[in-house]
N, C-alpha and C positions, 0 to 999 in steps of 0.2 A: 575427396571432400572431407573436409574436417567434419569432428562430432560437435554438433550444436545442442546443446543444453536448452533443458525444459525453462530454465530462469530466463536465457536470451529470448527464447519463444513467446514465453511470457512477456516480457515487455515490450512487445510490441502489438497485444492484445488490449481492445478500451476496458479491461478490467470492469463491465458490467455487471459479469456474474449473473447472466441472465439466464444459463443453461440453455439458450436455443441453439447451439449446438448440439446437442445430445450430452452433455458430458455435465458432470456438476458444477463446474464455474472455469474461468482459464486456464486457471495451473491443471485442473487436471486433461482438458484440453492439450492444453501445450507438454503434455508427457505424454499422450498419444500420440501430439506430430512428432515427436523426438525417438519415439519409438516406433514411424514408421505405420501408426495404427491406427492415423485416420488421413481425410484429406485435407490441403490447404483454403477449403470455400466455405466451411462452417459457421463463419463468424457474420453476420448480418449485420450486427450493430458497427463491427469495424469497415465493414463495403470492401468498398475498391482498393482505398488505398492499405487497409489491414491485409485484405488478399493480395496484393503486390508485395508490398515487407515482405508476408510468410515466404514467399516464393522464388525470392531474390535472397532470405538469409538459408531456407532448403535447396536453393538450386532446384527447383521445378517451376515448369511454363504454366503460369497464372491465366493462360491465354483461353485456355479452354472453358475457364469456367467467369471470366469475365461478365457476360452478356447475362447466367443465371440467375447468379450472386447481386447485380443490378437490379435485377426484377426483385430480389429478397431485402435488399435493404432498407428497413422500415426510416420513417423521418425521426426526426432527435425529438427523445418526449422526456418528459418529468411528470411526478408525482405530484399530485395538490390534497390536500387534505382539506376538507368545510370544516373548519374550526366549531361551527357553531352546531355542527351533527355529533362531534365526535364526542364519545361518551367514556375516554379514556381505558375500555377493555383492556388492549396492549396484545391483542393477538396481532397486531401488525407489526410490531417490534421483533419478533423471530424471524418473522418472511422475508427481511430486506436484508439482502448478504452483504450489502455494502456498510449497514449502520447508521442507514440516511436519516430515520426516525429518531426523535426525541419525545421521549415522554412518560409520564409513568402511571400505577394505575388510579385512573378516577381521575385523572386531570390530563388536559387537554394536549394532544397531541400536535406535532409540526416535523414538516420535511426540510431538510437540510438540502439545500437546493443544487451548492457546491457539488455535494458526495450523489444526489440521485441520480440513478440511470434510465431513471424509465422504464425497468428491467417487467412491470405490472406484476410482481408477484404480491405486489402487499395489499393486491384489490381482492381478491378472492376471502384471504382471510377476514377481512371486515364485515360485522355482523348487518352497520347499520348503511352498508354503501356511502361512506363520506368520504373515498378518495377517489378522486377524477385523474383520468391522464392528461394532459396538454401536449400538444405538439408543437416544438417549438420552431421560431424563424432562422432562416439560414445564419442570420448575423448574433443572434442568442445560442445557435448550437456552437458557432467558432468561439465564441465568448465561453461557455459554461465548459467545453472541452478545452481550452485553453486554463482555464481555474484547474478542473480537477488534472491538467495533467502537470502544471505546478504544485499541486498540493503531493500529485504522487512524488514526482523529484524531492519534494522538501522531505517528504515521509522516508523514502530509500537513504536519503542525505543524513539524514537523523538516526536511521539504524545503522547506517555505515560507520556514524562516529560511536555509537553506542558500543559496536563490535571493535572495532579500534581502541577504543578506551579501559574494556573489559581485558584486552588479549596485553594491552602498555601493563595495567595493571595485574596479571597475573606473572611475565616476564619480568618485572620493578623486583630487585635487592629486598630484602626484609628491613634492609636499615633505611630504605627510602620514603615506607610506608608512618615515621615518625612524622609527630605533628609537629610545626614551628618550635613551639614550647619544648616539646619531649628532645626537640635536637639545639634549641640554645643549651638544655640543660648537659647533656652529654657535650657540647662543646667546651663548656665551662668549666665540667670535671676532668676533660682534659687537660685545659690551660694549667688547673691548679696542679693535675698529678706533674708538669711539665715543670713548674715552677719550683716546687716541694723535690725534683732528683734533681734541679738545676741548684738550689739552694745545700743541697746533701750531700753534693760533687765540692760544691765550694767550702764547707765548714771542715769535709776530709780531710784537704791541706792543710 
């Protein structure tokens, strides 16, 4: 069996970040399964089909722990915030490992609906209880997981060119990093040196 990487593990993880695994968020999840260091049924919010992936890219039978991992899988939730409680503290802006909150201090806070998981860690920190959880319907969880997992693709898309463009850029000629301008002008200082020994051949005779 080939070595499978903590990054392939990872993506096939909902990037929650809930820690109900035991572990601090996926990636470091997914360096335990890579190392062998934990099992493939930890992941609740991904269910069934999360624990199929792991266990078909680890080569291990998913099959045992099927029936548990069932019983553990909570329903797809989101974050609401009561606009009209919220007293802008911003102790809720730490807790959310995704970044789903906007807001800042003394003014009114909101959840970014795309990016939440549900993951409830941003209920505790709140002083004055104004964020509720909702559970949502089967056809808004395929919806709202469909958004965040385009937005992931777009996001990995965007760093891939960022790395590509960094690495064209550090490979690129020192004469290639001239601007329009800086290389009409050196092409024009050549024409003339070009003209001036073409002219200097011809007056020799």
């Amino acid at each position: 069996m080939r070595h499978v990487t903590p990054d392939e593990i990872d993506q096939l993880l909902p990037q929650t970040q809930c820690e109900l695994c035991g572990f601090g968020g996926c990636m470091p999840y997914a360096k335990a399964l890579a190392q062998g260091n934990a099992p493939i049924n930890l992941c609740p919010p991904g269910g069934i089909p999360t624990l199929k992936a792991l266990g078909q890219l680890l080569d291990q039978d998913p099959t045992p722990y099927l029936h548990d991992l069932q019983q553990k899988t909570p329903a797809a939730k989101i974050a609401v915030i009561r606009e009209a409680d919220c007293i802008g503290c911003t102790k809720c802006l730490p807790a959310c490992p995704v970044d789903a909150i906007i807001g800042s201090a003394k003014q009114m806070h909101a959840i970014i609906t795309a990016e939440c998981t549900g993951c409830e860690l941003c209920v505790a920190p709140c002083p004055v209880d104004c964020i509720d959880i909702i559970t949502l319907s089967p056809e808004t969880k395929q919806r709202e997981q469909s958004q965040k997992t385009l937005s992931r693709k777009r996001h990995a898309a965007k760093q891939e060119r960022a790395t590509e463009a960094l690495a064209a850029k550090k490979q690129r000629p020192s004469g290639c990093t001239l601007t329009e301008k800086q290389l009409f002008i050196r092409e024009a200082v050549t024409r003339a040196k070009a003209r001036k020994k073409a002219l200097s051949t011809l007056y020799s005779h």
